[in-house]
N, C-alpha and C positions, 0 to 999 in steps of 0.2 A: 519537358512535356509541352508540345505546342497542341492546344485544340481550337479549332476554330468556328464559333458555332452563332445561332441568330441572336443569342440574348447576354449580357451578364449573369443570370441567373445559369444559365447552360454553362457557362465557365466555370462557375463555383459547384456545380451538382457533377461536374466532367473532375475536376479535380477531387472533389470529395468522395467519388467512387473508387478513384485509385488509391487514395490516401487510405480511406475506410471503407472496407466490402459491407458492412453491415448499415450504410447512411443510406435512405429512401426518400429519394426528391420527391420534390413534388410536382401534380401534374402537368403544370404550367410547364418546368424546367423539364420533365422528359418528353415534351412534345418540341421545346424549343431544339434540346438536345438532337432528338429523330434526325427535323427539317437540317441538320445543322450537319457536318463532318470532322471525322477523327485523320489527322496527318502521321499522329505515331502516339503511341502508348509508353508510357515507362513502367516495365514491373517493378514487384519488389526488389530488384536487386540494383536499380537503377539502369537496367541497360533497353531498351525501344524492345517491345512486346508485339508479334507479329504473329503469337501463337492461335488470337481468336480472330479471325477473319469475317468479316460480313459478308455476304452475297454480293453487295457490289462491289467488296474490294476493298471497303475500309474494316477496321477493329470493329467488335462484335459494339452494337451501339446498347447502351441503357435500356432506351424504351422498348427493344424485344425481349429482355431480358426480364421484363418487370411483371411479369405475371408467375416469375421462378422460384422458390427458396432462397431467401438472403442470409448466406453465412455470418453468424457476429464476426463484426472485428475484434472480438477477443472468444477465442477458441476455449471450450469445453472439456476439459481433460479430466472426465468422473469416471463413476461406476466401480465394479469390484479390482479390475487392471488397474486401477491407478490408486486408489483405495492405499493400500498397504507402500505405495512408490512415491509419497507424501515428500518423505525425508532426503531420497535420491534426488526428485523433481527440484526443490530447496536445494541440494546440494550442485549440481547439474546449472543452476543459474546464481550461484553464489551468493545462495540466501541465507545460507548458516553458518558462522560462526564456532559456537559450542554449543554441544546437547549435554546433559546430565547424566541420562541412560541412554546407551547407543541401542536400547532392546524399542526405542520409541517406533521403527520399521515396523518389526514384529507387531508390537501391540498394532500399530494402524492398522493391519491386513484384517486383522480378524475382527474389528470393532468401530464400529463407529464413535470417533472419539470430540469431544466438547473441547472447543478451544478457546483462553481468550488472550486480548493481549489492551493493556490497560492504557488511557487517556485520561492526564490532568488538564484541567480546565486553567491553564495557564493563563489564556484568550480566548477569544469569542471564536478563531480559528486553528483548526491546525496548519503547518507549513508542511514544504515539500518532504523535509526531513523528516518527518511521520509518517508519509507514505507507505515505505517499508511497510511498516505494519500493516494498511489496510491492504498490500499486495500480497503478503504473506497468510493472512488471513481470508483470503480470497483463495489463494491456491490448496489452501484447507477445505474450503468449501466444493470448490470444483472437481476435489478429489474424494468427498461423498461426506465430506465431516461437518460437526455442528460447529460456527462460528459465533462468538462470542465477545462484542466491545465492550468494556468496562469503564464507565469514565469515574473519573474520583472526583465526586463530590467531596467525599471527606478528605482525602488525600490532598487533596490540591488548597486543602486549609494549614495543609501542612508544608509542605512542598518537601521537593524529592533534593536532595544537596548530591546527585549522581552529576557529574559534569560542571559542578557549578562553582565555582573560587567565591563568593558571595550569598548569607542567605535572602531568598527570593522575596521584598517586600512582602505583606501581610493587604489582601485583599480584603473590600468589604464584603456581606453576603450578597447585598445587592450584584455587585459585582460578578463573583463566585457564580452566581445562580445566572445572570446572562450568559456567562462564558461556557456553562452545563448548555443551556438550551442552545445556544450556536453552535459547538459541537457536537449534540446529539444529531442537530439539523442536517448538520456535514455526515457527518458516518451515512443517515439514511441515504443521503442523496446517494454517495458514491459505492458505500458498498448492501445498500438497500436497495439499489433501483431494478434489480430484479434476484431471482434466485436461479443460481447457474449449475447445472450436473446435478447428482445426486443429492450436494449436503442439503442439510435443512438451510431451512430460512435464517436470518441476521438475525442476533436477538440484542438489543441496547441495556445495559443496566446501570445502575450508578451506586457505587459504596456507600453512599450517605444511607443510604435507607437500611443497612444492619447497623454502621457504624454512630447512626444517630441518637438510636436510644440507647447507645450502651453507658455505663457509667463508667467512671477512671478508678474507682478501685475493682470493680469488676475485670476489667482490662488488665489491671495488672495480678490481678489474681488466677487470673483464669490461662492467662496469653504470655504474659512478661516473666513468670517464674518459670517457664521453658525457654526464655530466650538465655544464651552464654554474653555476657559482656565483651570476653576476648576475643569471641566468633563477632561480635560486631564491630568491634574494634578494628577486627582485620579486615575487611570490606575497605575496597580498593577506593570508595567514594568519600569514605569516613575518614582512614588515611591520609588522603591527600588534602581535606579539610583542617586535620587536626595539624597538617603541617605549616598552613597558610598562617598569616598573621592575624587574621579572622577569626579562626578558629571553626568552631562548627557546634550550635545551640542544641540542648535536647530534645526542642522540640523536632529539631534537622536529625536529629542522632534517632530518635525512636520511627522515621518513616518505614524503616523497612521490616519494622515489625507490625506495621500498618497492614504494606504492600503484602509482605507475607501470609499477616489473617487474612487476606481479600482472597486470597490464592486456596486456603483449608475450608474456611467457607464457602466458593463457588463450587469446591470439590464433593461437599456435604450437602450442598440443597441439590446443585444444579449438577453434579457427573462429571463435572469440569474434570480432565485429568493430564491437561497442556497448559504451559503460558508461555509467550512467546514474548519479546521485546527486543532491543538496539543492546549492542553490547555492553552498552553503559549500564545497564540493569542484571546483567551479570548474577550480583550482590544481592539485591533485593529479589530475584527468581527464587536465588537457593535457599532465601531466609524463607520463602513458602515454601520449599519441598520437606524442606526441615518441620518446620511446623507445622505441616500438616502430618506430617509421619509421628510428630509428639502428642499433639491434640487430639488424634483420631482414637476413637474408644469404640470398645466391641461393639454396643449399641448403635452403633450406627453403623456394623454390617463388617464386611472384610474390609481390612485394612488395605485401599489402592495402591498399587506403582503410578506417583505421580513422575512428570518429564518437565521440565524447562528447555525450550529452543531460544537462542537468540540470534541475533539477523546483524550484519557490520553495519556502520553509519555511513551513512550517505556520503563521502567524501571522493573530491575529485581527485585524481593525479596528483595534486600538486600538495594534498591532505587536508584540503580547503574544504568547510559544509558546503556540499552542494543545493543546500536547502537556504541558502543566504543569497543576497545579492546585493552591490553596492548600496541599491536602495532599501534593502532593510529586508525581512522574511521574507521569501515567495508564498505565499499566502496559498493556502486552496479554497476556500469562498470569494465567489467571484466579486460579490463586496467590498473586497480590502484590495483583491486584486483581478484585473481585467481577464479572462481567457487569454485574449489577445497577449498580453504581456506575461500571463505566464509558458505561453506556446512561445515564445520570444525568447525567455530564460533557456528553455530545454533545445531550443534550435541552435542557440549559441555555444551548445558542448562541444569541446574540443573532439579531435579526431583519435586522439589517445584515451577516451573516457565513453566513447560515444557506445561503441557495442557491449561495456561494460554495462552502463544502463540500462540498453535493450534486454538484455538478458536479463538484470534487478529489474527494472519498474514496468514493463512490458509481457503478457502473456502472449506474446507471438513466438512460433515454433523457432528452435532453436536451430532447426536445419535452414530454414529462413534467414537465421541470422546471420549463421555461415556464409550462407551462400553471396547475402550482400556486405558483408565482411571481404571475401574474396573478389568481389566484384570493386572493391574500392582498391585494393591492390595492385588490380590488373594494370596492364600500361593504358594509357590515355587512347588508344586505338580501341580499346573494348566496350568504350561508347559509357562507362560510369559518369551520371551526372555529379559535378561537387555538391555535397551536403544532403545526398539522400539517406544515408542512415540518419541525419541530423535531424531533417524534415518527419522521417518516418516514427522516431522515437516521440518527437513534439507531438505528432499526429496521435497517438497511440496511448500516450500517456494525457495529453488534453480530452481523450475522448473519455477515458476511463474516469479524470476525475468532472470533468464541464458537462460529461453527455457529447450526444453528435450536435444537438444544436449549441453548446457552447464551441465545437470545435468548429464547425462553419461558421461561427459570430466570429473567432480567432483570424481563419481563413478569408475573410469577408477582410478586413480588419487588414491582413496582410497585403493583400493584393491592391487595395487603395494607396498602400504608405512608398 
């Protein structure tokens, strides 16, 4: 992509237009841009774009265009069509794993259905490997449903032993309680910075606030004489603890009958009747659907069909977390880590993993993706620049989780180094 125009600012507003249809310069930069010329365009698929022509012969420029309708860079897929096409949508970009009830299709069509999908407060941020979730949850939403983040204030006192050969230190509350509000801060930004399609609005909650005042023989009266021992025993995350040399605590052994009541409870106040999570959560899904099918009592109305979804982990080619990097998490608060750097992580995806993630962490159309999929294939004569799905994905995914001004800080960033 060569543009040639009166300012740096026109450089970065000409790249950020093709990068992202939905970034709106500013006026300084689209008069720079005007005075200025376009030598070639590259589309989405990386190959010179000669489709919009100007009057004088160059590409259609910005500043005529800026009094038009600006498409988001991330497209809108709601209303009643897409509604019930939740689960195909999810399946179609390799979001799903296992479901519990394959009837979860069906039910979407006809209801508006409450979803959520849970965050411990491990840290004051989440990493890339979280994503998933706020992606999936997102596609929830843009297909007309109520989204739902959960962070576990209480849970995260406890910690989840899914994935973990070690139980996880013991936090203080101080602590605890920063890591709650940095994460709440993170969800608004990124999956709060607007509401997209038909679903309702984001709604933030945190377990501490039922799980606070309950008592511990309460809990075990109430919650624990419906859980099976054996049935937790077999739990793929309990298993492979009890085989380690470690062992595994019971404070580690009763989380998923935590996770579970979060799961019967959201179902009884709030309609919840989804949770969704990484397939390491598996275990702890079905310990809610179970207990909420034990716990549920006539008074509180017909007994629901609840569903568990879950999503694969983030892993490269190679089975590697894509959510790691030499230097330690990729962060998504731009405090632990720069935009800039982490548009650097995603641009560095191999070419064997790269349309894998377009399709996971990307709501750009799938025939899009294709298309510059096939365009990478072509021979070297069909004008593919190297590394524009690379660029594109970085592009797409920094903007969803930095915003367009963290992705132009990135691009800014870029073009100096």
């Amino acid at each position: 992509m060569l543009w040639r125009a009166a300012s740096r600012e026109a450089a970065l507003v000409a790249q950020s237009r093709v990068a992202a249809p939905g970034f709106r310069p500013s006026p300084g930069g689209l008069a720079a841009l005007h005075n200025g010329w376009v030598q070639g365009r590259v589309n989405t698929t990386g190959r010179r774009d000669e489709s919009q022509l100007h009057p004088n012969g160059l590409t259609t420029c910005i500043h005529c265009q800026a009094s038009a309708d600006v498409v988001d860079s991330v497209p809108t897929q709601a209303g009643t069509s897409t509604q019930g096409r939740i689960v195909s949508i999810l399946r179609e970009r390799g979001l799903v794993e296992s479901i519990t009830n394959e009837e979860l299709e069906s039910v979407a069509a006809n209801e508006q259905l409450s979803v959520y999908c849970g965050f411990d407060p491990t840290a004051d941020s989440l990493h890339l490997g979280n994503l998933l979730g706020f992606v999936v949850l997102s596609w929830f939403q843009r297909c007309g449903h109520q989204p739902i983040a959960l962070i576990g204030g209480a849970t995260g006192r406890v910690g989840d032993p899914s994935g973990k050969s070690a139980e996880r230190p013991m936090m203080s509350e101080e602590q605890i309680q920063k890591n709650c509000e940095g994460i709440a801060s993170l969800i608004k930004r990124i999956l709060g910075r607007s509401t997209v399609g038909n679903g309702s609005a984001l709604r933030i909650l945190n377990n501490l606030d039922w799980f606070g005042g309950m008592q511990f023989l309460e809990f075990l009266r109430d919650v624990g004489k419906f859980a099976r021992v054996g049935v937790m025993l077999a739990k793929d995350s309990v298993k492979t603890r009890l085989a380690s040399e470690e062992g595994i605590s019971f404070t580690e052994f009763t989380y998923q009958l935590l996770q579970g009541y979060d799961f019967f409870h959201l179902c009884r106040t709030e309609g919840v009747k989804v949770e969704i999570g990484g397939s390491d959560q598996w275990g702890n899904i079905t310990a809610g659907t179970d207990l909420t099918r034990k716990l549920w009592k006539p008074e509180y109305g017909d007994a629901p069909v609840v569903f568990g979804l879950t999503f694969p982990l983030l892993l490269d080619s190679e089975g590697r977390k894509f959510g790691k990097s030499e230097g330690g998490a990729v962060w998504l608060s731009a405090d632990k880590l720069s935009p800039y750097k982490f548009y650097q992580h995603l641009f560095a995806t191999t070419d064997a993993d790269v349309f894998r993630f377009l399709r996971m962490l990307t709501f750009l159309p799938l025939e899009e993706i294709a298309a510059l999929e096939e365009a990478m294939k072509g021979t070297p004569e069909s004008g593919y620049l190297p590394n524009t799905a690379q660029r594109r994905l970085a592009e797409e995914v920094t903007e969803f989780v930095h915003g367009k001004e963290g992705l132009l800080q990135a691009q800014r960033a870029t073009m100096v180094r």
